[in-house]
C-alpha positions in Angstrom: -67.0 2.1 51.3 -70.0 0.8 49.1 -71.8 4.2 50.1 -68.8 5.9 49.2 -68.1 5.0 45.9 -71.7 5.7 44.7 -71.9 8.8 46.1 -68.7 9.9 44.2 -70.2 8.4 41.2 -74.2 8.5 41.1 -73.4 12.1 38.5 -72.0 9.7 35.9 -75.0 7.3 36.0 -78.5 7.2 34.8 -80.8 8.5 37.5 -83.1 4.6 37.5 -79.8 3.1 37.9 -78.2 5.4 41.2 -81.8 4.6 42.3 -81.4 0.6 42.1 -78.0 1.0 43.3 -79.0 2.8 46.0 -81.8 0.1 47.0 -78.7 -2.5 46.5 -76.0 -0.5 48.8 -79.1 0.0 51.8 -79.9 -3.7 51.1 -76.2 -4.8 51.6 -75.8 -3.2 55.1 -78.9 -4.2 56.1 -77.8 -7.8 55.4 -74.4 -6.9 57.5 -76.2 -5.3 60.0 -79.2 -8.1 60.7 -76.1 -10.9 60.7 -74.2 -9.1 63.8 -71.5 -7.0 62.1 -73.1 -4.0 63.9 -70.7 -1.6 62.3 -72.6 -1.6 59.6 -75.3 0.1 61.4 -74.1 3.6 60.9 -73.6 3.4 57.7 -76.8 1.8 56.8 -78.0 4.6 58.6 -76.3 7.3 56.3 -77.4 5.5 53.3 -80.6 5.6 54.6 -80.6 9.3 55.1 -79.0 9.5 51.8 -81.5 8.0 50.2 -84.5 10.2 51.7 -82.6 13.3 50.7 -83.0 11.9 47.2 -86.4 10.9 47.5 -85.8 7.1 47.0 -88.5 6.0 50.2 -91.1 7.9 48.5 -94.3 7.9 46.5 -95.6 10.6 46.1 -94.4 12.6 48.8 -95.8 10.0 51.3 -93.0 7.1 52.5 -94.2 3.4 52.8 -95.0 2.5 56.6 -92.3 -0.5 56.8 -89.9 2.2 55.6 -90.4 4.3 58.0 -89.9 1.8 60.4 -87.1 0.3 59.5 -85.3 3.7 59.7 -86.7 4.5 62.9 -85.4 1.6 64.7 -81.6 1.6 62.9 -81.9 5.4 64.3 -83.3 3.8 67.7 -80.7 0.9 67.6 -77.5 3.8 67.0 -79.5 5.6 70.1 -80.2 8.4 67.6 -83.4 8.8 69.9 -84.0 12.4 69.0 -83.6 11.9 65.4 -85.6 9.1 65.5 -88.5 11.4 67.3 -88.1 14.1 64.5 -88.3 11.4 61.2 -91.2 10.5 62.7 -93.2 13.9 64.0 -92.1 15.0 60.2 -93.9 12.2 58.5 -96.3 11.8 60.7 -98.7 13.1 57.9 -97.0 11.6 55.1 -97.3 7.8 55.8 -98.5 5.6 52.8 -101.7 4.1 54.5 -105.4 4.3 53.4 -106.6 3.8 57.0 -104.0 3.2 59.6 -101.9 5.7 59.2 -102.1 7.2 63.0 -101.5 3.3 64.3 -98.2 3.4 62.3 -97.1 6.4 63.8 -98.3 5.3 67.2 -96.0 2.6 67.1 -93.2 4.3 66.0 -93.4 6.8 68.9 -94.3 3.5 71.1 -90.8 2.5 69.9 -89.5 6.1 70.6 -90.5 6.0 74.2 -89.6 2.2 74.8 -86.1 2.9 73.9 -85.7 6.1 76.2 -87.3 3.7 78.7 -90.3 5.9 79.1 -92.4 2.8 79.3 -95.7 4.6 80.8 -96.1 6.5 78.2 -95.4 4.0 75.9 
């Protein structure tokens, strides 16, 4: 619903505002979703897509590495696996990190593989 409304309504608002909003509607679900109302999930999930599509997880054009995290595994926790495989093979080379950039996307793929219960490989 939250998602919902700013989406209908971000053209009527400054551009540093639909971007705090934003932050504040992916924060809310986050909160619903981390305290057990797991419907809140998906929609975190959309907000979070929304939010890449506008460019809110970046600096840049590189995205933090808790960021792309967190999206992987609210992808991973929907079973999204496959879309959880292709966020992270397409920012592979854009992960905020002076030196451990190829350990962050280790992990994610570690996380990628766990999930699919491909545990050898992971």
């Amino acid at each position: 619903m939250l998602r919902l409304l700013l989406k209908n309504h971000e053209q009527d608002l400054a551009d540093a505002t639909v971007s705090e909003l934003y932050a504040f509607v992916r924060n809310f679900y986050a909160i619903l979703s981390y305290n057990g109302k797991y419907e809140g999930y998906q929609a975190y999930h959309e907000i979070q897509k929304d939010s890449m599509g506008k460019g809110y997880f970046y600096l840049n054009d590189k995205i933090a590495p808790y960021s792309l995290l967190n999206i992987a595994k609210t992808a991973l926790f929907l079973k999204k696996t496959a879309w959880a495989r292709q966020f992270i093979e397409s920012h592979r080379d854009r992960i905020l990190s002076e030196d451990d950039h190829e350990d962050i996307y280790n992990l994610n793929v570690a996380l990628c593989l766990f999930t699919e219960k491909k545990f050898d490989e992971a």
